[in-house]
C-alpha positions as CSV (number, residue, x, y, z in Angstrom):
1,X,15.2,-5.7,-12.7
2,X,12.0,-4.5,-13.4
3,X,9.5,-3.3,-10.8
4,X,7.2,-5.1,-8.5
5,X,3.3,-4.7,-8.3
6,X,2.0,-7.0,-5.6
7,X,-2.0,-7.5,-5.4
8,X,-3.2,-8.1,-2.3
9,X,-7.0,-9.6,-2.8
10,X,-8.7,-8.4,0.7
11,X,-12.2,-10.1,1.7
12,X,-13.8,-9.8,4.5
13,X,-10.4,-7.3,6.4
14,X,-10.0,-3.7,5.8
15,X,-6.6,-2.4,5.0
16,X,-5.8,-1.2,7.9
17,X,-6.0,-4.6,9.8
18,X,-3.1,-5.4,6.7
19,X,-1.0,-2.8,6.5
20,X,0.9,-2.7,10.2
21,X,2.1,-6.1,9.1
22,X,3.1,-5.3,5.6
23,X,4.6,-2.0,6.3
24,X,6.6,-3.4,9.8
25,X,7.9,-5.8,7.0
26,X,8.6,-3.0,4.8
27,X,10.4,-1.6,7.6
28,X,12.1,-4.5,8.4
29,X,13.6,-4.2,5.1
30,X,15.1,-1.2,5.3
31,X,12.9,0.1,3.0
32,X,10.6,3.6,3.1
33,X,7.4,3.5,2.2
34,X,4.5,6.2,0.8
35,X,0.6,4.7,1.7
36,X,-2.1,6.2,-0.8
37,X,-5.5,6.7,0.7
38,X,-8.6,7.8,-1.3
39,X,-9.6,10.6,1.3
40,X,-9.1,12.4,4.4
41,X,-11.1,9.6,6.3
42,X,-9.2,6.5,5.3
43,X,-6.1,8.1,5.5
44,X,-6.9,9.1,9.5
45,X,-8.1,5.6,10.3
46,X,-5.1,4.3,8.8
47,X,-3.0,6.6,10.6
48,X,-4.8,5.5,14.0
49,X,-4.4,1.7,13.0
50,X,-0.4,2.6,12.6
51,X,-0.3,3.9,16.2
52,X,-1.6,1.2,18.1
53,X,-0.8,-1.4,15.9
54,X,1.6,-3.5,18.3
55,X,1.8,-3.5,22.0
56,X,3.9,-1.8,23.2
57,X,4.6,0.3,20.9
58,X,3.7,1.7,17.2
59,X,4.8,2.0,13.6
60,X,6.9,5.4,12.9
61,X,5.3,7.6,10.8
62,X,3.4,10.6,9.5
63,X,0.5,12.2,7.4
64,X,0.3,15.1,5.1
65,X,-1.0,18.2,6.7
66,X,-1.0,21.5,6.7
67,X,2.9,21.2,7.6
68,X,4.8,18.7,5.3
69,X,8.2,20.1,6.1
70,X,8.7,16.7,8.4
71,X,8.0,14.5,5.8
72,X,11.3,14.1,4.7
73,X,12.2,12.2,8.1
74,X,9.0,9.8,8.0
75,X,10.1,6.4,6.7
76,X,6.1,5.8,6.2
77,X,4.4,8.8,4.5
78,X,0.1,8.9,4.5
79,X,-1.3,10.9,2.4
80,X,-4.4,11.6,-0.6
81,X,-1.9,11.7,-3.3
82,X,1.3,9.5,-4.7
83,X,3.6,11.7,-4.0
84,X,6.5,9.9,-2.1
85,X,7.9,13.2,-0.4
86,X,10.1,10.5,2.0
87,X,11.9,9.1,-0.6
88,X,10.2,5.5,-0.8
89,X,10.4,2.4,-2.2
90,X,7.1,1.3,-1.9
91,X,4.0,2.6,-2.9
92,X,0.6,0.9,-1.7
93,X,-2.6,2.2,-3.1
94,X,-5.3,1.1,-0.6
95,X,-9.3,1.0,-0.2
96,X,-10.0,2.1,-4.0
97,X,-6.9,4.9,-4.3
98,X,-5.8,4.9,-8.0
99,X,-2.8,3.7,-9.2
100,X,-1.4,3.4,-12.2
101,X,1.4,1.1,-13.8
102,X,3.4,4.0,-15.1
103,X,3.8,5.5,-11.4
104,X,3.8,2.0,-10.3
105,X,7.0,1.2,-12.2
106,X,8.9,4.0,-10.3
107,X,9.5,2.5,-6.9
108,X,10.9,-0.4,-6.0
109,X,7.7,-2.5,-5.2
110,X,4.3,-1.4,-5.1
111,X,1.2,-2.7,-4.1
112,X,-2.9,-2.4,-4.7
113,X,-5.0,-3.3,-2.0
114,X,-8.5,-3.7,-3.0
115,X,-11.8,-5.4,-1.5
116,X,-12.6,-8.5,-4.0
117,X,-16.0,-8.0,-2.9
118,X,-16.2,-4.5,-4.8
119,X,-17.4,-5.0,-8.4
120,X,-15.7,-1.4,-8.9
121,X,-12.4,-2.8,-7.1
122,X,-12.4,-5.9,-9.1
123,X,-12.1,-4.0,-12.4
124,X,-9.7,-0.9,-11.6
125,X,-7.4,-4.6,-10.4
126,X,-7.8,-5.8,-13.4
127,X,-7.5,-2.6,-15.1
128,X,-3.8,-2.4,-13.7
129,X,-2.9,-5.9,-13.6
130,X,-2.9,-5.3,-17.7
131,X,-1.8,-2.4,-17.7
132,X,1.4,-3.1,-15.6
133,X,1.6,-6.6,-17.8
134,X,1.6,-4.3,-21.0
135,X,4.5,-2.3,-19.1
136,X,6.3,-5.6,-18.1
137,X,5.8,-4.8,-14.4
138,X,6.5,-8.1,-12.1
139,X,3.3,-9.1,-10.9
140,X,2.6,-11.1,-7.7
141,X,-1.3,-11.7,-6.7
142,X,-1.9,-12.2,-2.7
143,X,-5.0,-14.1,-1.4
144,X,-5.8,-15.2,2.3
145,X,-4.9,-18.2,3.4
146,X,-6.8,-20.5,5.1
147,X,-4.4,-20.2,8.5
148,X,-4.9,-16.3,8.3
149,X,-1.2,-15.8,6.4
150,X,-1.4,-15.2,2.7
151,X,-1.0,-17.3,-0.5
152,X,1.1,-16.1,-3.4
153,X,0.6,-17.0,-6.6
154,X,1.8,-15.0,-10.1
């Protein structure tokens, strides 16, 4: 079965009002998962958004640092790079991260979160969503719904 690339089309929410859901899902599943920031910043408000993201209690996991000996243990790793040092199954690129089909192809499912609003975002999307189709990648594209859930289509 060949691997998943889910597009998830964000306007007008930032990924890290998405991801608790997605990754408690991901979570739910079973499943490990390794969340690709493009910096230091995004990766720290995402880590803050993972901690009080229900209430009474928060999503398990970590962030590369200066000690990555505990990733290992984290069933959801944060960190700059795609490196999946916890052994996951799914990769999400968020907030402009790169990603690329080839690396893509190597988990399980992945997943590109970008702002539709972004001319930039729009493109590197587009950019993958052939790339992945060249690589015969199992595409699924995720919009907002009206009622706040999301609409699949692809």
């Amino acid at each position: 079965m060949p691997a998943e690339l889910w597009f998830y089309h964000l306007e007008g929410a930032r990924s890290e009002e998405i991801l608790p859901d997605l990754l408690q899902k991901t979570l739910d599943r079973g499943w490990r998962a390794a969340v690709r920031a493009p910096d230091a910043e995004a990766a720290e408000r995402i880590d803050a958004a993972l901690w009080t993201a229900g209430d009474a209690s928060f999503i398990p996991h970590g962030r590369a640092g200066p000690d990555d000996e505990t990733a290992k243990r984290q069933p959801i790793w944060i960190s700059t790079d795609d490196r999946a040092p916890n052994g996951a199954d799914f990769l999400i690129a968020v907030d402009g991260a790169p990603l690329e089909a080839k690396r893509a192809a190597e988990f399980r499912r992945a997943a590109y979160l970008f702002d539709a609003r972004d001319e930039a975002a729009r493109t590197a999307a587009r950019e993958l969503w052939k790339s992945a189709s060249d690589q015969g990648l199992e595409m699924t594209y995720w919009t907002r719904a009206s009622g706040g859930g999301w609409s699949k289509s692809g």
